[in-house]
Residue frames relative to the residue before (quaternion, step in Angstrom):
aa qw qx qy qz dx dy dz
X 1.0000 0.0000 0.0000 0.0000 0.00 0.00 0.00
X 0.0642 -0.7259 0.6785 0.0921 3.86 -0.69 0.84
X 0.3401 -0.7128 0.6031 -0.1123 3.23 -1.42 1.36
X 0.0458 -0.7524 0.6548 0.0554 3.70 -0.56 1.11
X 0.5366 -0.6733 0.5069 0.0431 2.90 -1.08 1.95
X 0.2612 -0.7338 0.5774 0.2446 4.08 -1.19 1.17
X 0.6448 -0.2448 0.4660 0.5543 4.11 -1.12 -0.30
X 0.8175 0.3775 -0.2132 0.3791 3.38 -0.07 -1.76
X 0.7760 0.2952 -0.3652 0.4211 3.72 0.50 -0.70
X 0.6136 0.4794 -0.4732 0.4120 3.57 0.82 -0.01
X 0.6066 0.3520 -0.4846 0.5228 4.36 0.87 -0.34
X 0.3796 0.7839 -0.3696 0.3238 3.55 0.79 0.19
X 0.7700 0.3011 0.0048 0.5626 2.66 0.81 -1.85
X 0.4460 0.5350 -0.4210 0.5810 3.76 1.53 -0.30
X 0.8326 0.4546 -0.0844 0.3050 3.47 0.38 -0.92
X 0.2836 -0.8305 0.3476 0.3303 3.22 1.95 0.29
X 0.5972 0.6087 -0.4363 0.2870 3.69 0.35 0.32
X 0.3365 0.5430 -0.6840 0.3522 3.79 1.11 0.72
X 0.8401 -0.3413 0.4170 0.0621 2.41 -2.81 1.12
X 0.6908 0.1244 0.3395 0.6261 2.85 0.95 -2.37
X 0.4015 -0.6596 0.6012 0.2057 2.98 -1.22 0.90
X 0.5717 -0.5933 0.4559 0.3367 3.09 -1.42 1.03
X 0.4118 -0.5536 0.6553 0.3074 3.66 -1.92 0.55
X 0.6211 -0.4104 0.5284 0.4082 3.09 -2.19 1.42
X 0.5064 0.5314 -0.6752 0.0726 3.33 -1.65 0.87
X 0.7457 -0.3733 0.3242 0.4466 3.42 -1.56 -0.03
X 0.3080 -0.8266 0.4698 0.0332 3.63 -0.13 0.75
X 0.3788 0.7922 -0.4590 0.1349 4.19 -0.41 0.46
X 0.1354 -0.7089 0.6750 0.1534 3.16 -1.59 0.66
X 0.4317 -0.5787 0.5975 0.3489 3.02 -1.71 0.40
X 0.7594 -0.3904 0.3232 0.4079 3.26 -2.21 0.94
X 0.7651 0.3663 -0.3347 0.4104 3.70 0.69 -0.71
X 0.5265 0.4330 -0.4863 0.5466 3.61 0.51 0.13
X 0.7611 0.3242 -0.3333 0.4523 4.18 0.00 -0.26
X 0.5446 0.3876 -0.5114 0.5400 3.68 1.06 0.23
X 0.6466 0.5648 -0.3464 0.3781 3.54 0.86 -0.22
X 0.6643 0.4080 -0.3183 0.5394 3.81 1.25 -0.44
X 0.4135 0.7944 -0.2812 0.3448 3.12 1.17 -0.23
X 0.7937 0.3446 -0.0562 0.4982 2.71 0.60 -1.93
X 0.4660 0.7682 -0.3152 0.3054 3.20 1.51 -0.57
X 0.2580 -0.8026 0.4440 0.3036 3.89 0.10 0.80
């Protein structure tokens, strides 16, 4: 299963505060979601 990753669930997961742990799968963001954590301070 491949999975396209939001802003919010991926500083989530940077941010230890998912619910649930993600499920084993192919994981991705688009170029505009990583300029977006980026920029994130």
């Amino acid at each position: 299963m491949v999975a396209l990753l939001d802003t919010n669930i991926v500083l989530y997961c940077l941010g230890g505060r998912l619910a649930e742990p993600l499920p084993v799968c192919d994981c991705r963001v688009s170029v505009i979601t990583e300029i977006e954590v980026l920029s994130c301070p």
